[in-house]
N, C-alpha and C positions, 0 to 999 in steps of 0.2 A: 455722830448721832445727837448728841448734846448743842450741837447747830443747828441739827435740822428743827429737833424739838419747840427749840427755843424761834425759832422760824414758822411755823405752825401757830406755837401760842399768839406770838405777833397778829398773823393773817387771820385767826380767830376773833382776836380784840378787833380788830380794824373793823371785819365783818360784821360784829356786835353791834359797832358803834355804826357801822349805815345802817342796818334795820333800825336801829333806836331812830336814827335818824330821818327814816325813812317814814316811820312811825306816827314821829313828832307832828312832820310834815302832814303828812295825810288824816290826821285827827287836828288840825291847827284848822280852826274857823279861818273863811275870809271875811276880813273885817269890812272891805268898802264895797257900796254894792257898784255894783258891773252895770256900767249902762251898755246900746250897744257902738257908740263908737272908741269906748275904752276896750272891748272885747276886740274891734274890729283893727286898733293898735297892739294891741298882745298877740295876735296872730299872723301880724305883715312881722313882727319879730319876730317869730318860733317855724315859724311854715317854709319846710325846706325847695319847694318848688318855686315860692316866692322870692326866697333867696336867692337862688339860683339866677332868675331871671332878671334879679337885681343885681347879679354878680356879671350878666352878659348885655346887659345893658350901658354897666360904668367900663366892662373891657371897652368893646362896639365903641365910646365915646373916645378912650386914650387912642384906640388905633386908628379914628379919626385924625386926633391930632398928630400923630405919627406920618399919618400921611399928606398931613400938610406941611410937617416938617421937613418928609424927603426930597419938595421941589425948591429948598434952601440949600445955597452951599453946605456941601461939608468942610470941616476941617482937622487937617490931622496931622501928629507933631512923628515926623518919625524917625527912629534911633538906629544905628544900627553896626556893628564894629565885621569887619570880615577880615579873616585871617587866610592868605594862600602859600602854599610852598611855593619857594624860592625854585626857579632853573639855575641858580650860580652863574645867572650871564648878568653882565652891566651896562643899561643903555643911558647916555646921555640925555637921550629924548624924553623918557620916561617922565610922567605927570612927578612934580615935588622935588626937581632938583636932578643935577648929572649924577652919574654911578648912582643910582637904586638899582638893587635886584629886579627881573623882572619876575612876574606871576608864571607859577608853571600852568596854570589855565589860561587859556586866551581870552576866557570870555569877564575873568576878573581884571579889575586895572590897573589893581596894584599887591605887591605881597601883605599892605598892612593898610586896608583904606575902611575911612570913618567918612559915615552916614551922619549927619544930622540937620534935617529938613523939616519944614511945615510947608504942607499942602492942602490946596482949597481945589476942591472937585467940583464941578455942578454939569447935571447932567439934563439939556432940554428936550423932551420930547413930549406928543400925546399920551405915554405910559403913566407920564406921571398925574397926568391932568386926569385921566382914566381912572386910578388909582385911588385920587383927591373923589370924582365923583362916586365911585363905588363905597368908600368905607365913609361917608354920608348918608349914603342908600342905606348901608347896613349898621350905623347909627340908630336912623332914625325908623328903621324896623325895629330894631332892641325896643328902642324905646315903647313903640305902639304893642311889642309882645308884654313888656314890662307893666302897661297900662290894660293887657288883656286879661293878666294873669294875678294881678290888682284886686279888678273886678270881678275874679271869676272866683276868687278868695273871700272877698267882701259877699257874694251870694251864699259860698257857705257858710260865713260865721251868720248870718241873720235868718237862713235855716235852722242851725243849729238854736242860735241865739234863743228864736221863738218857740224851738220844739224843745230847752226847757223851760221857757215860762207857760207852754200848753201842757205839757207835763206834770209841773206844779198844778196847775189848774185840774188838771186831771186828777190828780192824784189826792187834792181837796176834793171833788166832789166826788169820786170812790170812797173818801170817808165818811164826806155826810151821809151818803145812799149806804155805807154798814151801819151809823150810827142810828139811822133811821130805820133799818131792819130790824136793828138790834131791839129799839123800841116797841117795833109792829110785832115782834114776838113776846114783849113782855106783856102788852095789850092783849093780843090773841090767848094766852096761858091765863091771865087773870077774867078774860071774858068764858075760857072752858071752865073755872075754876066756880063761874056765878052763874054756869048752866045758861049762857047768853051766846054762846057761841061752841061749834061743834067741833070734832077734834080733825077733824078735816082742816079747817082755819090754822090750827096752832102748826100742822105737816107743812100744809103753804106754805107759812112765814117763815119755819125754817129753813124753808128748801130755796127763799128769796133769801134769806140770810146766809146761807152755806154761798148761792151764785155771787152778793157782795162779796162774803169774805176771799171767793177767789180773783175779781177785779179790783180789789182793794190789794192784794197779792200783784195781780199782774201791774197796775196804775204806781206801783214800787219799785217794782223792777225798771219799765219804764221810763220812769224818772230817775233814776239809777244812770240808765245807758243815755240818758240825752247828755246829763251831767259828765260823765265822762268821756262823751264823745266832744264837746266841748271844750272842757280840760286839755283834750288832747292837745289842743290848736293853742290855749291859751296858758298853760301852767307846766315847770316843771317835772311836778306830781301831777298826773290825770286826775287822780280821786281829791283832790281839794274840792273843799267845796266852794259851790258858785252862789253867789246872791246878788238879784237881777233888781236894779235902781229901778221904781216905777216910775212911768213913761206921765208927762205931764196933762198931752193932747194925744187925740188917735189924728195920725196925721192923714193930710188930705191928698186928696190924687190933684196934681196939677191940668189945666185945660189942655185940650190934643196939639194947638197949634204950637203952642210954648215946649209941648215935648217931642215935637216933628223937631224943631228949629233944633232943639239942643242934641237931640240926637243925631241932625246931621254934623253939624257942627264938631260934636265929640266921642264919635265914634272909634275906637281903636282900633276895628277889625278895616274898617275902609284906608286908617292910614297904616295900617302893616301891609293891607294887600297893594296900597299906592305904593308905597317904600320897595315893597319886590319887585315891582313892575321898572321902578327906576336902579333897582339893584339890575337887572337883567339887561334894561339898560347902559348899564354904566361898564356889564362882563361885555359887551355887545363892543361897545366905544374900545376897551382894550383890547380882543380880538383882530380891532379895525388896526390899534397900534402895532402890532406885532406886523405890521403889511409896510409903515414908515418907519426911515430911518431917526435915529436919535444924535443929539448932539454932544459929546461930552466936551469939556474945559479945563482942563488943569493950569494949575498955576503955582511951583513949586520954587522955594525959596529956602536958602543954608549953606549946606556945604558936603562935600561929596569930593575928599583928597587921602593923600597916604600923611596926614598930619592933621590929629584936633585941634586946629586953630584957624585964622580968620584969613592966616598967610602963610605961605611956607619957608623953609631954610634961606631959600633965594628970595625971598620980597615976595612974591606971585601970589595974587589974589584967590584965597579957598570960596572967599563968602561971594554967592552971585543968585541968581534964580533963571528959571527955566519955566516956559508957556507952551500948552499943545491946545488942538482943537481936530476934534477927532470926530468922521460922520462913517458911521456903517451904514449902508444900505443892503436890506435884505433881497438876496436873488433869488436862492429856491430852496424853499422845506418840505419838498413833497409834498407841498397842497396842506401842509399842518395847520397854517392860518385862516385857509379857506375855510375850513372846516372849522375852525372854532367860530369864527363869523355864523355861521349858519345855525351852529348850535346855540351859539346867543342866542340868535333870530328867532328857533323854535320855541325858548324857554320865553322869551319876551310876548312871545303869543299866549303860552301858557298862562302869563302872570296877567294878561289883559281877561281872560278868562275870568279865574281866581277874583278882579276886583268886580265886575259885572255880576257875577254873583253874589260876593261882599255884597252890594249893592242890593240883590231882592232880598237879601237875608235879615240886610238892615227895617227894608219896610216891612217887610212877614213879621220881624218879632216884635217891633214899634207896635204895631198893630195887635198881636198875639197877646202881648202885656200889658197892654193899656186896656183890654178888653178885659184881660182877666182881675186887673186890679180894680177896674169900672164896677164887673157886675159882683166880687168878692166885698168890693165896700158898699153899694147898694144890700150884699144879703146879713150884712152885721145887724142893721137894726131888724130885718124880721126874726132873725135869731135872737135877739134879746129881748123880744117881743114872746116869742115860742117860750122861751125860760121862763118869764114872768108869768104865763099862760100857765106854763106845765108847772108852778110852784102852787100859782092860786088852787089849781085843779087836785093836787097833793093835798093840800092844807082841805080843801070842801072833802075830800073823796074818805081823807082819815076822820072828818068830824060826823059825816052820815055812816062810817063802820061802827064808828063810837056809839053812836043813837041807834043802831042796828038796820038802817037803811038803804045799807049799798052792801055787797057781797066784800069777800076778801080776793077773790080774782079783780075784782075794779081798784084794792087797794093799791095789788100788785102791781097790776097795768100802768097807772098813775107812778109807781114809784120810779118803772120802768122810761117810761115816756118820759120823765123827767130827766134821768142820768143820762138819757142818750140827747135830750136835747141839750142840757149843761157840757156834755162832750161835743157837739156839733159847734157848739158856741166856742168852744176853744180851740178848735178845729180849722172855725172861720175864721178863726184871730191871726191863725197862722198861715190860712191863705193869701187876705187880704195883705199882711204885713213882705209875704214874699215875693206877690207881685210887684207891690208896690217897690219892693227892693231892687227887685229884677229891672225894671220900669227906670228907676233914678241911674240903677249901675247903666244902663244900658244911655241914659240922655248923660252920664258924668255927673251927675247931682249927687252920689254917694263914691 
């Protein structure tokens, strides 16, 4: 009892100290601000799919070399003591001298013989050249998954990335539009208060005030979950917090031709769906092997007597070597090879398929994303056009309430028309930026 006790207390401490710990962490500021291609390294480290694909990628490469290793000799040292019961007969003849016992098994050569040889194997045929070209293929598919799975990483962290800095954004002007209700209400109360305004006015503003305080509510949460859905990808602790480096330039969309070229050029999807095409290929080429014969070679050197040594009792030479060359030719497997032929054949049609599509997919989304990051960056400037619009329209609309010249439903409306154009503008911030991301990932330029 007094161990367990004392076992408890332990696992209570420990416990203690991760929350604290846990704690520390998640109230500890980040100090450097995050640009996004320091986010977009924090999450090719932490992101378990990417890993993954990095982890079948560097296999795919060793079993490459593997199989260029297997069309080298082998060689191999081998040992080896056998022990037979004696038949109590004595042949003169016998390997190692007259009168030795002979082996009560026929198939052994002596009652007491030692093995110890080195042998070099090499075995010729198209399996291995088949073999060589397949875990190439399936190389160099890794690889093009590896670079799929990259960029399909790299699009979410610059989603994420900008849905916290719209967030932010967001969540600043949910505070000016409370901090500005908050006002329009104390204006309304001081104008009922000077018989300048009716109590109708002061019901409005509160009731503009109650709908900020609850977008100033939601524009918190909001920013809450981009930040930790962020987190996820990039920090130990999710709830750290993120602080996003400003951006120097809003960057430009490249001309169509330069992003045709690069996209052909560095497309992933086109070289995974080539890579299969010569993977199926290559099961096709081995299929074909299993129809030819192979060559093997041996070439064995040592010794193989009823004495470890290089001579026996009598003078007689142990130490010598031995050569073979050895051809099977395949007669019948009940058609098993034919058929693998065929099914290569079929998948090889498959994977001609699969790139031809690769192929319209390529110009569809070339196209799709340069379109959308075209007309996304053409509507930034009418949006920050509409802002400056809907702020001058704010600023006139509160100075003729002031003078008693415009109702308090125009104050409203202007307040309105403003918060949603300041959200459309951070809105657009996040279009433009993900096309444009989608656009680069897709030419290899991110």
């Amino acid at each position: 009892m007094c161990l367990m006790g004392t076992g408890l207390r332990i696992a209570g401490l420990l416990l203690a100290f991760s929350c604290n710990a846990l704690a520390v962490a998640q109230t500890s500021p980040q100090q450097k601000a995050i640009t996004l291609d320091d986010a977009i390294r924090l999450a090719e480290a932490n992101e378990p799919s990417f890993a993954g694909a990095m982890a079948e990628s560097r296999v795919a490469a060793l079993q490459r070399w593997d199989a260029k290793a297997a069309l080298l000799p082998s060689v191999t040292a081998h040992n080896q003591y056998l022990y037979t019961e004696s038949n109590h007969a004595k042949s003169s003849s016998s390997q190692g001298g007259s009168n030795q016992s002979l082996p009560l098994f026929i198939a052994n050569n002596s009652v007491h013989e030692y093995i110890n040889q080195g042998s070099v194997n090499e075995t010729i045929g198209l399996a291995g050249v088949a073999a060589v070209r397949l875990a190439d293929a399936n190389a160099a598919r890794a690889k093009a998954e590896l670079e799929i799975a990259r960029r399909g990483l790299v699009s979410t962290v610059v989603q994420l990335y900008y849905d916290v800095r719209a967030g932010g954004e967001k969540l600043a002007v949910a505070q000016r539009a409370l901090d500005e209700a908050n006002r329009f209400v104390d204006i309304t109360e001081k104008r009922e208060s000077g018989r300048e305004a009716a109590h109708a006015d002061v019901i409005k503003a509160r009731l503009g005030q109650q709908q900020r305080q609850r977008e100033f509510g939601d524009a918190t949460l909001a920013n809450e979950k981009a930040n930790l859905e962020l987190g996820v990808l990039l920090f130990p602790v999710p709830s750290t917090r993120i602080e996003l480096a400003d951006e120097p330039a809003q960057p430009q969309l490249p001309d169509r031709q330069s992003a045709e070229a690069a996209a052909k050029a560095n497309n992933p999807e086109l070289r995974s769906a080539l890579a299969s095409l010569k993977v199926s290929q290559a099961e096709a080429l081995t299929s074909w092997a299993g129809l030819l014969p192979d060559l093997a070679l041996n070439y064995t050197y040592g010794i193989d007597a009823a004495q470890f040594s290089d001579r026996g009792p009598d003078g007689t030479r142990n130490l010598g070597y031995s050569a073979s060359a050895t051809v099977d030719f395949p007669v019948w497997d009940w058609l098993t090879s034919e058929r693998k032929v065929k099914e290569a054949r079929i998948r090889t049609q498959a994977s001609k398929v699969a790139l031809t599509s690769a192929q319209r997919r390529l110009l569809a989304d070339l196209t799709e994303f340069y379109n959308e990051a075209d007309v996304a960056g053409k509507q930034l400037a009418s949006l920050d056009q509409t802002v400056a619009d809907a702020r001058e329209s704010m600023r006139l609309t509160n100075l003729r309430y002031i003078n008693g010249e415009s109702t308090v439903l125009e104050v409203v409306d202007a307040q309105n028309t403003l918060v949603s154009a300041e959200n459309a503008q951070a809105d657009g911030m996040v279009r433009y930026h993900v096309a444009l991301a989608q656009l680069e990932t897709l030419t290899g330029r991110l």
